[in-house]
Phi, psi and omega in degrees: 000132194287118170305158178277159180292163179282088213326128172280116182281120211292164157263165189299106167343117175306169158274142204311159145298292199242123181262139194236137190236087176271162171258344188218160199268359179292329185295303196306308186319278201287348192303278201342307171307334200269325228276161192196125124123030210304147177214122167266109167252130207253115158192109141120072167076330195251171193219140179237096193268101164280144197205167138270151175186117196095348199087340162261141180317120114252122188265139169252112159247135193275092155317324195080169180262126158153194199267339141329282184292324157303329171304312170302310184290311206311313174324288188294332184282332179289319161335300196267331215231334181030070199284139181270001176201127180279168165181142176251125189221143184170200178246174196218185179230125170275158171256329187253109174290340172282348172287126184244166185307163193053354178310138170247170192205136178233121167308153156276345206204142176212135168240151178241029166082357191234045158108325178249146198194128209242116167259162199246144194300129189289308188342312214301308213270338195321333178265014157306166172275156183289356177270009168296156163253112172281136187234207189208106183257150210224131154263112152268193188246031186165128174307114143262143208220031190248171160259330179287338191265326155319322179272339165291287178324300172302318177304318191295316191279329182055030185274170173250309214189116192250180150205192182238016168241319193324314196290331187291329166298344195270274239274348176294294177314296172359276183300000181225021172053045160250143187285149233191114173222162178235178181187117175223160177235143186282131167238023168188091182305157188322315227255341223275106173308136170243155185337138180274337194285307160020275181252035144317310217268004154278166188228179186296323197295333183101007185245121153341094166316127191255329159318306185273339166291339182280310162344277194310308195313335183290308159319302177245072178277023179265341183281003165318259179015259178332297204291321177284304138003271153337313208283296192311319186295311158334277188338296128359264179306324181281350179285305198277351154265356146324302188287310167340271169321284182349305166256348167302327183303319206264318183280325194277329150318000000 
């Protein structure tokens, strides 16, 4: 009796040109969209979407939110995928009262607020277009959705703009010597007050807990309103951080 053959193992994703680390997929969605000849790899919970654009390998990966889960997708897509240049791309919260919403921004500098801070190659960026902005990200832990507490952050900080994954991606690169560039897009200007329910109603996956949205709607039901609103304004910003990426992809290749 013949042993059986030995199971053939898929081959190894080529390497990326470019590897990209978003947190939630309302970011992800039109990059995606873009993306030609797309092939998906599943493994340990996470999904990694490879694609072309442009004549170049992009790999994408949906982390989910906060500085855990960035750490992690970041991890994993440089192991498997071995992007010759990482970027962390998503929406931010301005700080900077001159940033207005859709504003793109590519930081120079990411802070985590305690002290440590990944500066970004200027070089990476140089063939963005001039309607890019350069700033200073502040990583926080949680949607700030006060103006006063946006204006405090800045006074403490001397920051332009924050979220909750650039710095972990920065510092993920940092530590494995890969060149590490962002694109955030504004989806909420200094000034803006946002939903107090808001960042209840995310889970780490980047997906709306539908339990707590239904809680607030019961509660409040003028936040339907808000919460459709929100979502359309999302939309937006992800078609304009698309276009965005779209050329940075082309210059950094």
């Amino acid at each position: 009796m013949r042993d059986p053959e030995p199971q053939r193992l898929a081959p190894a994703p080529a390497p990326a040109d470019i590897g990209v680390v978003m947190a939630m997929p309302i970011e992800a969605g039109y990059l995606l969209d873009r993306l030609e000849r797309v092939r998906r790899y599943n493994s340990r919970s996470l999904t990694v979407t490879e694609g072309e654009l442009d004549g170049r390998i992009v790999a994408v990966i949906v982390s989910g939110v906060g500085r855990a889960s960035a750490r992690r997708g970041a991890e994993h897509l440089m192991a498997g995928h071995r992007p010759r240049v990482l970027v962390s791309a998503g929406f931010a919260g301005a700080l900077d009262v001159d940033l207005k919403r859709n504003d793109l921004v590519a930081p120079r500098i990411v802070i985590d607020g305690a002290g440590d801070a990944v500066e970004i190659d200027e070089a990476l960026v140089e063939s963005l277009p001039g309607i890019v902005k350069a700033g200073r990200l502040l990583l926080v832990d949680r949607v700030i959705t006060d103006p006063g507490e946006k204006a405090a952050l800045r006074l403490a900080h001397q920051a332009d703009l924050i979220d909750m994954e650039t710095f972990s991606v920065a510092a993920a690169a940092r530590d494995q010597g890969a060149p590490f560039v962002s694109l955030r897009v504004i989806s909420d200007d200094a000034r803006t007050e946002l939903p107090a329910e808001i960042g209840r109603l995310l889970n780490t996956s980047g997906t709306y807990r539908v339990g707590a949205a239904m809680r607030a709607i019961w509660s409040r039901p003028s936040s339907l309103k808000d919460f459709w609103t929100l979502h359309a304004q999302a939309m937006e910003s992800s078609d304009r951080l698309a276009n965005g990426l779209q050329v940075l992809i082309r210059g950094l290749a």
